[in-house]
C-alpha positions as CSV (number, residue, x, y, z in Angstrom):
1,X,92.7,133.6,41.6
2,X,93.4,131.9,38.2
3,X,91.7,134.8,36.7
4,X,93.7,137.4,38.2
5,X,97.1,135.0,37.4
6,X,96.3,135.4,33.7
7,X,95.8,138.9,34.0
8,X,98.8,139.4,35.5
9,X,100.3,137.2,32.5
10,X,98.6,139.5,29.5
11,X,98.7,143.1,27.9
12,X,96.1,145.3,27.7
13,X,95.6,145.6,23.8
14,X,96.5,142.6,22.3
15,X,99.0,142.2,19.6
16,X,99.5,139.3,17.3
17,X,102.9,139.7,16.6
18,X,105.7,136.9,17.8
19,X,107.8,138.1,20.9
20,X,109.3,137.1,23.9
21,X,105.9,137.6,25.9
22,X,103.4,135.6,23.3
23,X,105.6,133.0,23.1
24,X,106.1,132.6,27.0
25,X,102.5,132.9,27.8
26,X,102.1,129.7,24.5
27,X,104.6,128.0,26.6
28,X,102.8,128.3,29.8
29,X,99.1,127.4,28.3
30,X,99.8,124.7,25.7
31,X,99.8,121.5,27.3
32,X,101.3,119.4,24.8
33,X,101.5,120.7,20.9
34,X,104.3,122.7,21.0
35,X,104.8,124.4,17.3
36,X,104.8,127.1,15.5
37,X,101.7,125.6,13.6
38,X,99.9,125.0,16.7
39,X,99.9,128.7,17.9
40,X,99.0,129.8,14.9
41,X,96.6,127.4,15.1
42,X,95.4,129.3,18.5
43,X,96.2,132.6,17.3
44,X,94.6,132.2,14.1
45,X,95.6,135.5,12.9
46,X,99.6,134.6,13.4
47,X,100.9,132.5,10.3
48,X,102.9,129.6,12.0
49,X,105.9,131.8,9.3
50,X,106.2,134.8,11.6
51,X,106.4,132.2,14.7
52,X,109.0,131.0,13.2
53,X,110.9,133.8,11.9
54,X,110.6,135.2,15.2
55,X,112.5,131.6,16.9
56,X,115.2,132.0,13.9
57,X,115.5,136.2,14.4
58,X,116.0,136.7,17.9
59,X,119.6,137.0,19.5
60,X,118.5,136.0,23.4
61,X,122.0,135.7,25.7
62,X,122.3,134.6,28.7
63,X,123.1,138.2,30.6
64,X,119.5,138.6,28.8
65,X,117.8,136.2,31.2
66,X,119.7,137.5,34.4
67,X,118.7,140.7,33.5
68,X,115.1,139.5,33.3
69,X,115.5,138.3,37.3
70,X,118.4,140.5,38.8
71,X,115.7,143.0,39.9
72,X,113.9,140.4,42.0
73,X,116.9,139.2,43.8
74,X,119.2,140.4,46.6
75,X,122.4,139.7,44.6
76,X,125.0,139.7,47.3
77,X,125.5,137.1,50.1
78,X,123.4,134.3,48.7
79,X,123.7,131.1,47.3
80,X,124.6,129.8,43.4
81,X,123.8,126.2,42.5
82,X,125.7,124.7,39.3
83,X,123.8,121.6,38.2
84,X,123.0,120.4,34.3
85,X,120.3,118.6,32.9
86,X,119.1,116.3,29.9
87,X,116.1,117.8,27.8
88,X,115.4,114.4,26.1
89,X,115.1,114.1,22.5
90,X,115.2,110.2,21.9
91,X,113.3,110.3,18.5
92,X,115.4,113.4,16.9
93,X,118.5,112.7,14.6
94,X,121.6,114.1,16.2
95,X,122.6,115.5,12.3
96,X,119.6,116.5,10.9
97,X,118.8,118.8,14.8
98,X,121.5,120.8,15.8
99,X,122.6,120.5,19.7
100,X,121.3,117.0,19.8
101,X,123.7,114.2,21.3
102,X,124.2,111.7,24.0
103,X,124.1,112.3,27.2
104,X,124.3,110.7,30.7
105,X,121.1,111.6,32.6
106,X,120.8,111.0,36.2
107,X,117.1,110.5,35.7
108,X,117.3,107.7,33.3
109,X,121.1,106.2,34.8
110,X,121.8,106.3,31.7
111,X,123.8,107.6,28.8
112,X,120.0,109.2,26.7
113,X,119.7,111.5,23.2
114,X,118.9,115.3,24.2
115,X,120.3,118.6,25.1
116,X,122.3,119.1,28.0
117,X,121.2,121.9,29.3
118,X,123.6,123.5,32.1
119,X,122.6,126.1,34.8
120,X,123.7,128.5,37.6
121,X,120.6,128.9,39.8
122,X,120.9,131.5,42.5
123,X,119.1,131.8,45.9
124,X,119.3,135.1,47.8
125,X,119.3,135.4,51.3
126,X,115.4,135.9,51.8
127,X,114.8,133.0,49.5
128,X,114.0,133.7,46.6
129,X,115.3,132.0,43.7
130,X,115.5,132.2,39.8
131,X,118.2,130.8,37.3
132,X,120.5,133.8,36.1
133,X,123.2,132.2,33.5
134,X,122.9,129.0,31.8
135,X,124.8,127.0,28.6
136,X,123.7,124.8,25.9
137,X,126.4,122.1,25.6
138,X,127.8,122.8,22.5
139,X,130.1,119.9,21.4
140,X,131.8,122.0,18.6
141,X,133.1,124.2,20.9
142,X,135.1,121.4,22.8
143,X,134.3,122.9,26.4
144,X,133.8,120.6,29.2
145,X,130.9,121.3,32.0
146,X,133.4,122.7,34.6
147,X,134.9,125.1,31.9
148,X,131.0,126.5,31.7
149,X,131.1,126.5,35.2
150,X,133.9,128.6,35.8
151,X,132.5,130.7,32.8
152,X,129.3,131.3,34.0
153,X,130.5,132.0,37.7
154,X,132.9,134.6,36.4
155,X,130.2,136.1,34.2
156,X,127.4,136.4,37.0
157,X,130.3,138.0,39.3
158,X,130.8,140.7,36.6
159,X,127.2,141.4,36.4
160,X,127.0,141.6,39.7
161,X,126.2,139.3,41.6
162,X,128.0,138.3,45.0
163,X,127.3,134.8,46.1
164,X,128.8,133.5,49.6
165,X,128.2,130.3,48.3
166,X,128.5,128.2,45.5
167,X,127.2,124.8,45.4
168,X,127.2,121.5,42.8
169,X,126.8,117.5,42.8
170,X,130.2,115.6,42.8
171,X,130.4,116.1,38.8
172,X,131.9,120.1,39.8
173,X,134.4,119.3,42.4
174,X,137.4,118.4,40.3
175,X,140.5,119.9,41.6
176,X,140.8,122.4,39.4
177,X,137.1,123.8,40.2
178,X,138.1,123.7,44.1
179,X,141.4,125.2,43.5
180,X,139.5,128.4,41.6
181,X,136.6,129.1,44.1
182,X,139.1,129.3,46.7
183,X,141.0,131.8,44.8
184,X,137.3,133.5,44.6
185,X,137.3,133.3,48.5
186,X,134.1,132.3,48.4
187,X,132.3,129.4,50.4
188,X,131.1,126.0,48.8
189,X,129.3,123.0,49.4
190,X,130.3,120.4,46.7
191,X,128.9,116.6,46.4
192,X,132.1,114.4,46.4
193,X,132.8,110.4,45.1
194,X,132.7,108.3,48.5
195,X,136.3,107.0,47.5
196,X,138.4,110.2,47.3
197,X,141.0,110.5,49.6
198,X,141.4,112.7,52.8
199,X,143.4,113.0,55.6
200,X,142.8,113.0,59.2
201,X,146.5,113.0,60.3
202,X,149.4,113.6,57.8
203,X,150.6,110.7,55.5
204,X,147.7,108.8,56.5
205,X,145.2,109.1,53.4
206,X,141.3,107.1,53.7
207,X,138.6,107.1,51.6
208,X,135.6,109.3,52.8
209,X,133.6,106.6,53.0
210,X,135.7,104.2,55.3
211,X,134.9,107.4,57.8
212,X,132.7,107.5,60.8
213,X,131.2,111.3,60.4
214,X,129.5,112.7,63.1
215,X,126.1,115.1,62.7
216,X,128.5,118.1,63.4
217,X,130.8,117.0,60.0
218,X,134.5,116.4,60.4
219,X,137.3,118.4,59.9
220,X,139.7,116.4,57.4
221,X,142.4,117.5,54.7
222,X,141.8,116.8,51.0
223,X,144.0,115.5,49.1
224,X,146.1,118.2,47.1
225,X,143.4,120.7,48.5
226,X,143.5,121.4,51.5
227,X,141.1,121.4,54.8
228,X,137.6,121.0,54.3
229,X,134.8,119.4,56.1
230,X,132.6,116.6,55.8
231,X,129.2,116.2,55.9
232,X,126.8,113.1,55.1
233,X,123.5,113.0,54.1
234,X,121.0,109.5,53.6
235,X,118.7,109.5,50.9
236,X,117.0,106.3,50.4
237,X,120.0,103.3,50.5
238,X,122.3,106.0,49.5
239,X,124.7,107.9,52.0
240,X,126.6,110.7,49.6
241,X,129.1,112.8,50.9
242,X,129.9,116.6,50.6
243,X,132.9,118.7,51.3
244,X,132.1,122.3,52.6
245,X,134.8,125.4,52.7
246,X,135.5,128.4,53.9
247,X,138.6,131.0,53.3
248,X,138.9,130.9,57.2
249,X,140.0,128.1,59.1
250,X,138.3,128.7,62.5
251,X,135.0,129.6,60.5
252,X,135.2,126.3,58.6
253,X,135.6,124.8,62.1
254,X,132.7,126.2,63.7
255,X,130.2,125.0,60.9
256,X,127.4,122.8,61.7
257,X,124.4,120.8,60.6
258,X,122.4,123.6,60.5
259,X,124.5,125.4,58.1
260,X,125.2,122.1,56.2
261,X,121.0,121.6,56.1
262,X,120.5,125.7,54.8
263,X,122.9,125.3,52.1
264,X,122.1,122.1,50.9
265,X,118.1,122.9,50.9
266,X,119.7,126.3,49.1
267,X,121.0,123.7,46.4
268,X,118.0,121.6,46.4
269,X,116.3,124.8,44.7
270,X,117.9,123.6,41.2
271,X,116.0,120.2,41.2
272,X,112.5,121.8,41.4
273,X,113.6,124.0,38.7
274,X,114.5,121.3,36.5
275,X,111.4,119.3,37.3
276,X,109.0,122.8,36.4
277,X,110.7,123.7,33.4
278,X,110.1,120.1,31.9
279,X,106.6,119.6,33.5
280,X,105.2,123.3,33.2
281,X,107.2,125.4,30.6
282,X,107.5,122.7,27.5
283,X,111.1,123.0,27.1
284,X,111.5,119.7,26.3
285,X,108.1,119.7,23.3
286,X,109.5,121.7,20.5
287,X,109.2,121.2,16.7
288,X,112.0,123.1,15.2
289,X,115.5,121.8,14.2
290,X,118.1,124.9,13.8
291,X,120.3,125.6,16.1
292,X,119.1,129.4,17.1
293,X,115.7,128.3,16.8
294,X,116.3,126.1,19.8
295,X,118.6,128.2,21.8
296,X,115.4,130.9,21.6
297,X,113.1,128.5,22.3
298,X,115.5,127.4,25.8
299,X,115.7,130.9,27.0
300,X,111.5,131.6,26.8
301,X,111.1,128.3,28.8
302,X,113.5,129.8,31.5
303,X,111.9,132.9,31.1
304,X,108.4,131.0,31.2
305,X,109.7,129.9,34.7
306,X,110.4,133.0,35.8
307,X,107.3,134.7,35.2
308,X,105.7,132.0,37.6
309,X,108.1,132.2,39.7
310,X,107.3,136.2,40.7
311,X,103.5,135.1,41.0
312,X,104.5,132.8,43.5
313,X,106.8,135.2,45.4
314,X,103.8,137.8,45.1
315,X,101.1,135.2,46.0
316,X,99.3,135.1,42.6
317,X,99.8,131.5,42.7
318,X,99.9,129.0,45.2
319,X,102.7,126.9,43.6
320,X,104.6,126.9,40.5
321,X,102.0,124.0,39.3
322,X,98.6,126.2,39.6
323,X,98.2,127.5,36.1
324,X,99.0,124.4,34.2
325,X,96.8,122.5,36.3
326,X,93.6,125.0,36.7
327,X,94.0,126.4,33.5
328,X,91.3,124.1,31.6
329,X,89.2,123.5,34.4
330,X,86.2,125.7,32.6
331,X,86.7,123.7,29.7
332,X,86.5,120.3,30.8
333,X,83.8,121.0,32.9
334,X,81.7,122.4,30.3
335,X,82.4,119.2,27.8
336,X,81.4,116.9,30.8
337,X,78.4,119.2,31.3
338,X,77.4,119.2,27.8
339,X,77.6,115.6,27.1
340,X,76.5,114.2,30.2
341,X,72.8,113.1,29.5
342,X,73.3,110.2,27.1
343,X,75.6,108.5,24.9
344,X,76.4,109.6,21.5
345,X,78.2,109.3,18.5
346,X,78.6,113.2,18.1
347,X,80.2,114.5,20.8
348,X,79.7,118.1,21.8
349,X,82.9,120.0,21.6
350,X,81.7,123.8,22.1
C-alpha cells in the first residue's frame, strides 16, 4: 500500500528543479530538518540556492489553494468552518522574521511567539473536507480576525462556493459577524461566552449560562440580534454554549440535536486539520526568515494536506497519519537487522 501511496505522490521522469510538487512531497517525507540545505542535502543534485529562490519567487494566493481542492468538493450546500491557529515560533526574533508576533493559543492558554495562521475549512455534503481560503495575520495591515473572516467568506462565495453553513468558536460571533451572515441568509452554528445575554420573554435579559437547556436547544432572543437557539455541549468540566440560526423562524424552531451534532462534527473537521498540518506537513519546521518565503512555504503545507487528504478519500491511505508513520519502516528495520549481532563502536548505517 505504502508503495502504491508514493507512487501516487511522484512523476514519472524525475526533475530536480524546485516546484510546488518537490517541495510538498519534502514536506511530507522529511520528518524533522526542514531547509533548503537539507533537501538539497537529499536531492543532492538541487543547490539548497534554487530551493530557496524558488520559496522567495513564487506568488501562491489563496484562490490558488481553493483551486487546488474546488474539484474534489461539492461546493454548494455544505459546511465552512472559520477557526485560526498558532504555528509556534518561540525561539525566532519577531524583527529579524517577518510575520512573527505574540499570540494567544488555545493549546498553550496562553499568549505564545508564532504565526497566526487563520482558515476557512469547508465540508461538503458527502463529507469530504479540505481548507479553501486562509490568511496570515499580518499586523501591518491593521485587520482584525473577523475582518479576515468576513473577507475570506465573501471571497470563497465569489469563487463559488455556496455553504448553508458557516461555523466558528465564540472568538467569530461578535455582533457585527452575526449581523453580516444573516444578511448572507445563510445558516450558522457559532460558540458563544456563557455570560452573554438573551432573552426568553421581553425586558427580561439572563446570561446563557444561568439557563436550563434541554437536549432539543432552546429558542431564546439575543441581545441586539435577534432569535436564535441554544444548544450545549460537555467536554471534560467544561459546558460551552453555541447559538444556531436560520433566515426562517419555524425552520430555526424545528432544529434538533441531531442537526446541532452534524454541524458541530462538520466544525470539528478544522481541529484535525490543525493537528495534521503541524504533525504531518512541517508547517511549523522551517528555516527561512522573509516574509514570501514563509507565506510559500504555508501554502505547500496546506497543499501537503491536501494531497493526503484525496488518498484518504480514494483509499490509498488508511488515515491522514500512514505515510509519515510507515514511511521509514524499511529503513529502520534494516539498521536493526544489520547491527543486531553484537555490540560495536561502528555502527552500520547502510
Amino acid at each position: 500500500m505504502l508503495a502504491s501511496t508514493l507512487l501516487y505522490c511522484s512523476t514519472v521522469t524525475f526533475n530536480y528543479t524546485p516546484s510546488l510538487h518537490l517541495y510538498t512531497l519534502f514536506l511530507l517525507a522529511e520528518p524533522k530538518y526542514v531547509s533548503c540545505v537539507r533537501l538539497a542535502e537529499i536531492l543532492e543534485e538541487l543547490s539548497h540556492d534554487s530551493v530557496n529562490r524558488f520559496l522567495l519567487r513564487e506568488q501562491y494566493t489563496p484562490k490558488d489553494l481553493f483551486d487546488e481542492v474546488k474539484g474534489e468538493l461539492i461546493l454548494k450546500g455544505g459546511t465552512a468552518s472559520i477557526d485560526d491557529s498558532v504555528v509556534d515560533k518561540p525561539y525566532r526574533d519577531p524583527s529579524k522574521t517577518a510575520l512573527v508576533g505574540y499570540f494567544w493559543s488555545g493549546k498553550h492558554k496562553r499568549t505564545v511567539k508564532g504565526i497566526n495562521l487563520i482558515t476557512l475549512y469547508y465540508t461538503d455534503i458527502a463529507g469530504n473536507s479540505y481548507p479553501i481560503n486562509f490568511r496570515i495575520y499580518d499586523k501591518r495591515e491593521d485587520k482584525t480576525k473577523n475582518e479576515y473572516f468576513i473577507e475570506m467568506l465573501q471571497e470563497i462565495k465569489s469563487w463559488g462556493a455556496k455553504p448553508d453553513w458557516v461555523t466558528g468558536d465564540s472568538w467569530y460571533s461578535s455582533l457585527v459577524n452575526l449581523k453580516f451572515l444573516r444578511n448572507e441568509e445563510v445558516g450558522f452554528l457559532l460558540g458563544v461566552a456563557d455570560n452573554r445575554k438573551v432573552s426568553l420573554e421581553q425586558g427580561k435579559e439572563v446570561q446563557i449560562q444561568t439557563l436550563t437547556i434541554p437536549e432539543t436547544g432552546l429558542v431564546v432572543y439575543l441581545k441586539e440580534f435577534g432569535w436564535v437557539k441554544v444548544f450545549c455541549q460537555d467536554f471534560k468540566n467544561e459546558a460551552r454554549y453555541y447559538i444556531l440560526f436560520l433566515p426562517e423562524l419555524e425552520a430555526l424552531k424545528l432544529l434538533n440535536r441531531e442537526t446541532f451534532k452534524q454541524v458541530h462534527d462538520h466544525h470539528w473537521q478544522i481541529e484535525r486539520f490543525h493537528r495534521v498540518i503541524k504533525q504531518v506537513c512541517n508547517i511549523e519546521r522551517f528555516q527561512v526568515r522573509d516574509e514570501q518565503a514563509i507565506r510559500n512555504h504555508f501554502f505547500c503545507a496546506l497543499s501537503a494536506f491536501g494531497k493526503l487528504q484525496t488518498m484518504r478519500i480514494e483509499g490509498l491511505i488508511d488515515n491522514l497519519y500512514q505515510v509519515s508513520r510507515q514511511l521509514f519502516i524499511p529503513v529502520i528495520r534494516q539498521f536493526i537487522l544489520k547491527n543486531r549481532s553484537e555490540p560495536s563502536s561502528e555502527l552500520q548505517l547502510t
